[in-house]
MARGUTOR-279407 format. One record per residue (C-alpha): residue number from 1; residue in three letters; chain; x, y, z. Coordinates in pm, 1 decimal, always signed. Example, Ala and Ser with C-alpha at 12.3 -4.5 7.8 and 13.67 -1.06 7.14 Angstrom:
<r n="1" res="ALA" chain="A" xx="+1230.0" yy="-450.0" zz="+780.0"/>
<r n="2" res="SER" chain="A" xx="+1367.0" yy="-106.0" zz="+714.0"/>
# end
This chain:
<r n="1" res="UNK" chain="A" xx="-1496.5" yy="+8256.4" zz="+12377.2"/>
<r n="2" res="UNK" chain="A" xx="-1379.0" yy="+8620.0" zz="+12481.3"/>
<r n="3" res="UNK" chain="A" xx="-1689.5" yy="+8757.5" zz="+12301.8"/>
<r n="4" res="UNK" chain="A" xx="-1927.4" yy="+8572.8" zz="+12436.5"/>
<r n="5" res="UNK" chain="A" xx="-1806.4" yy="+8667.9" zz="+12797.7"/>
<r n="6" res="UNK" chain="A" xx="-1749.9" yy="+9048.3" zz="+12681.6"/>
<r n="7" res="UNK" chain="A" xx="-2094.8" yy="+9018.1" zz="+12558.1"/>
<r n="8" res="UNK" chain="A" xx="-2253.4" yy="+8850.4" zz="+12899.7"/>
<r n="9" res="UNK" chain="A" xx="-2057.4" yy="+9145.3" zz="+13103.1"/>
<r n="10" res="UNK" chain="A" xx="-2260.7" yy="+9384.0" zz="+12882.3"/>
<r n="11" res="UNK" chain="A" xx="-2569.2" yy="+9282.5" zz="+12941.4"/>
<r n="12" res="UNK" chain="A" xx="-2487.7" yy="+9227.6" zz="+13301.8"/>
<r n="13" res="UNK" chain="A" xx="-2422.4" yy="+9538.7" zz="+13401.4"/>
<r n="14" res="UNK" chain="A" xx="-2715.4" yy="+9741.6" zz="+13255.6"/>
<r n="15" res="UNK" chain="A" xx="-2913.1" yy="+9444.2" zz="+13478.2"/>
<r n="16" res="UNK" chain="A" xx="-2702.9" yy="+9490.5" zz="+13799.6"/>
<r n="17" res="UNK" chain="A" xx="-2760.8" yy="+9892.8" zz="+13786.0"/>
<r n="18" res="UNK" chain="A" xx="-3144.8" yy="+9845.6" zz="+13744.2"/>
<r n="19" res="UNK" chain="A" xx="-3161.0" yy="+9625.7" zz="+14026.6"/>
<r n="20" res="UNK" chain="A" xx="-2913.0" yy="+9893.1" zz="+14196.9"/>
<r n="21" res="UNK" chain="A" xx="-3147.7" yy="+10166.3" zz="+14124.8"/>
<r n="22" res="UNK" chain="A" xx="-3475.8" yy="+9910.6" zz="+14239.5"/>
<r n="23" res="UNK" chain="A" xx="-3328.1" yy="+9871.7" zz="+14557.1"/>
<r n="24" res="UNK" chain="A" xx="-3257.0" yy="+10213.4" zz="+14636.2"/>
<r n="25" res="UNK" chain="A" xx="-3599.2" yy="+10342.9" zz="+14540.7"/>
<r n="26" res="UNK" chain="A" xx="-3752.7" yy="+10040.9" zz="+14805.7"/>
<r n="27" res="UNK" chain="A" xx="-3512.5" yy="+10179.0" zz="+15066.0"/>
<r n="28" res="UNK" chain="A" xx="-3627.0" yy="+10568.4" zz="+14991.9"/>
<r n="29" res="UNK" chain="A" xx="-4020.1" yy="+10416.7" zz="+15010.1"/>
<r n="30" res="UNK" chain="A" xx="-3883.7" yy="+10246.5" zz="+15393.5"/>
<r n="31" res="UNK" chain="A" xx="-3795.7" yy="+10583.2" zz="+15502.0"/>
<r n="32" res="UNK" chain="A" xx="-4114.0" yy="+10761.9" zz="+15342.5"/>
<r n="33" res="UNK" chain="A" xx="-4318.9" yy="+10541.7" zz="+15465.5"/>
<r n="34" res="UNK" chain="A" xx="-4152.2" yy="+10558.6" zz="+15867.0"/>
<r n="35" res="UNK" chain="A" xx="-4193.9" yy="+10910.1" zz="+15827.6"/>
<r n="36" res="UNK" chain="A" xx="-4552.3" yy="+10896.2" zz="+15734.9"/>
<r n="37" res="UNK" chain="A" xx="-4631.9" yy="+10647.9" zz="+15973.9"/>
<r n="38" res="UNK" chain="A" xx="-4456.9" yy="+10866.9" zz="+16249.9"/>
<r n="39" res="UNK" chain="A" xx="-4621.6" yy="+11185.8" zz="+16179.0"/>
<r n="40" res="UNK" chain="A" xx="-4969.9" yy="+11014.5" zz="+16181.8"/>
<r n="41" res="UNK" chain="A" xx="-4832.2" yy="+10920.0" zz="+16545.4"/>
<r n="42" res="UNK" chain="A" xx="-4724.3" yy="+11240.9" zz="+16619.0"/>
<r n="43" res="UNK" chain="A" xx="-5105.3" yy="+11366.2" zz="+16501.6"/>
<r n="44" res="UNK" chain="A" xx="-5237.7" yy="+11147.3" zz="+16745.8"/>
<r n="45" res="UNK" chain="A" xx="-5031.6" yy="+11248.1" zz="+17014.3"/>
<r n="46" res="UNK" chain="A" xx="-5137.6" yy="+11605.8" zz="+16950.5"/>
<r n="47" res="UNK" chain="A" xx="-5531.5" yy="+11525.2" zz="+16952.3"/>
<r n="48" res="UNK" chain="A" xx="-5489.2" yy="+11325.0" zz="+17313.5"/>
<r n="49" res="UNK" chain="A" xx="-5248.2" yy="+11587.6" zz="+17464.4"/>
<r n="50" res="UNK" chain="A" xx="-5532.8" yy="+11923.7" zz="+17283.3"/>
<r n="51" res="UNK" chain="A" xx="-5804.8" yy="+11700.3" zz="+17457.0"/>
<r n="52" res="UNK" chain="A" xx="-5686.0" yy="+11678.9" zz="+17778.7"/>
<r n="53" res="UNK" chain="A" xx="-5595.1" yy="+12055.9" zz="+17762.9"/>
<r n="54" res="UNK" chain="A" xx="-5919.4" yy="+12169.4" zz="+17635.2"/>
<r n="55" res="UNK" chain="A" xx="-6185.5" yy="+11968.0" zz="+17745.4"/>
<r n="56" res="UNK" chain="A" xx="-6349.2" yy="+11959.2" zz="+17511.0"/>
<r n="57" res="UNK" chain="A" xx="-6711.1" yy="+11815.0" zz="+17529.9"/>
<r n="58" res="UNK" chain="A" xx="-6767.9" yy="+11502.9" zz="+17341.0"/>
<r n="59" res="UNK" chain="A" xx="-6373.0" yy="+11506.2" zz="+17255.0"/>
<r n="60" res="UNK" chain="A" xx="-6265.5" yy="+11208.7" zz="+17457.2"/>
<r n="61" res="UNK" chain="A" xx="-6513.6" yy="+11031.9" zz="+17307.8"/>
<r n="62" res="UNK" chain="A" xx="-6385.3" yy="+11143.9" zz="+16933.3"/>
<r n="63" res="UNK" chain="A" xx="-6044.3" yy="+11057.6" zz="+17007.8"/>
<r n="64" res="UNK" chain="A" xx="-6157.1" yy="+10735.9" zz="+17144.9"/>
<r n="65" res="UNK" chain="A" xx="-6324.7" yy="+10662.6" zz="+16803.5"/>
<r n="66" res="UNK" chain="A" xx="-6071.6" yy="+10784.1" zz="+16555.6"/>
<r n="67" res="UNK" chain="A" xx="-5806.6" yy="+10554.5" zz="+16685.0"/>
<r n="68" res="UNK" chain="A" xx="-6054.6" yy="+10247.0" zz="+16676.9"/>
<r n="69" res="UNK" chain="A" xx="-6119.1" yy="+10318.6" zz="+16360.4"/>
<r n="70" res="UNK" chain="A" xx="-5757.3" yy="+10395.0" zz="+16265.1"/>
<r n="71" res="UNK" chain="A" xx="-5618.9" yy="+10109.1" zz="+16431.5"/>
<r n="72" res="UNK" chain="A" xx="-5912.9" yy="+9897.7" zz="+16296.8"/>
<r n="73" res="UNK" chain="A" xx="-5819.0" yy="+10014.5" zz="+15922.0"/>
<r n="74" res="UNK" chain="A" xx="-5426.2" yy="+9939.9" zz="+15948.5"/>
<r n="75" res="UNK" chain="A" xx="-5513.3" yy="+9618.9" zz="+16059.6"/>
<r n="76" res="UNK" chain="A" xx="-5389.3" yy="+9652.8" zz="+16435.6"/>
<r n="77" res="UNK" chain="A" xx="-5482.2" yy="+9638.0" zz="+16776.6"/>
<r n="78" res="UNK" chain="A" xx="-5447.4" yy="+9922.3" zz="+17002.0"/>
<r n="79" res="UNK" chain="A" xx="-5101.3" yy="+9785.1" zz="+17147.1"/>
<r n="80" res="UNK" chain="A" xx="-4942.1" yy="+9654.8" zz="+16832.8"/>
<r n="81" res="UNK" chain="A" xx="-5017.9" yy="+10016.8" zz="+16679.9"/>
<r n="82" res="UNK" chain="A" xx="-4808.8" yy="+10191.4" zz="+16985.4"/>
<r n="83" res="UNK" chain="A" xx="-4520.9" yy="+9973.0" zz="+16942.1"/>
<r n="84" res="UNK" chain="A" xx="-4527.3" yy="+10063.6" zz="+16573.8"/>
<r n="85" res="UNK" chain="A" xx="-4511.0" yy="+10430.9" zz="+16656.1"/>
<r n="86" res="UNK" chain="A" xx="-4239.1" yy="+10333.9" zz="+16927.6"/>
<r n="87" res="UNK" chain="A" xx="-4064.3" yy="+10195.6" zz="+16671.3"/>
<r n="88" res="UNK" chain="A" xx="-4125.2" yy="+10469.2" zz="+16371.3"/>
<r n="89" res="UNK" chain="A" xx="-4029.0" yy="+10743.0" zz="+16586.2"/>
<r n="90" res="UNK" chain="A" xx="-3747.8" yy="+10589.6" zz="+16713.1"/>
<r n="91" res="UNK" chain="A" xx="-3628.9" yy="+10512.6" zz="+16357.3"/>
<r n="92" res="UNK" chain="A" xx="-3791.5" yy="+10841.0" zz="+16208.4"/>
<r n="93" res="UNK" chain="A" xx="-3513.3" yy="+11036.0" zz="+16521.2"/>
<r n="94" res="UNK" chain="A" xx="-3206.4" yy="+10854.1" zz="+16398.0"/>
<r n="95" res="UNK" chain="A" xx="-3300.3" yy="+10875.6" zz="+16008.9"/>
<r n="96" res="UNK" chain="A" xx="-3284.3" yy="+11288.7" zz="+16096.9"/>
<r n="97" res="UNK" chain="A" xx="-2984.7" yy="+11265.1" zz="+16296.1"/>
<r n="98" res="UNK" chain="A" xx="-2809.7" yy="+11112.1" zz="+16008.8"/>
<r n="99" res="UNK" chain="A" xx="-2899.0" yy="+11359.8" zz="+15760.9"/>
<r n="100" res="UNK" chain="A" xx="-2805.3" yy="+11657.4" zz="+15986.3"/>
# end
């Protein structure tokens, strides 16, 4: 009876250190991902704030259709996509705090 429970433990904990290891590489992905999705915010922030600096002709108009577009390919409206970057900064800020 020992055995077979000596066995079951070493099967067990190969099993519980994979799903260990799965579940940290999901929460490295999160934070990748946050940080992607916040830079791509922060690039858009930078193209509204070099437009209204510059003047540039036609360049209201191009940063009017990238974000359609953009928002239209993640699947968002134009609302849902600020709260998101809201959000991923916000997240992205405390993420760097914690690693200073």
């Amino acid at each position: 009876m020992n055995k077979a429970i000596l066995i079951g433990l070493l099967f067990l904990i190969p099993t519980t250190q994979l799903i260990a290891e799965e579940a940290n590489d999901l929460e490295m992905r999160h934070l990748l991902a946050i940080a992607k999705f916040a830079g791509s915010c922060g690039l858009m922030s930078e193209m509204l704030d070099f437009q209204a600096k510059t003047k540039m002709d036609n360049g209201n108009e191009f940063v009017e259709r990238f974000f359609a577009v953009e928002t239209a390919r993640l699947g968002r409206t134009g609302e849902e996509y600020f709260k998101e970057c809201q959000y991923a900064i916000t997240t992205y800020d405390k993420i760097w705090k914690v690693m200073e």
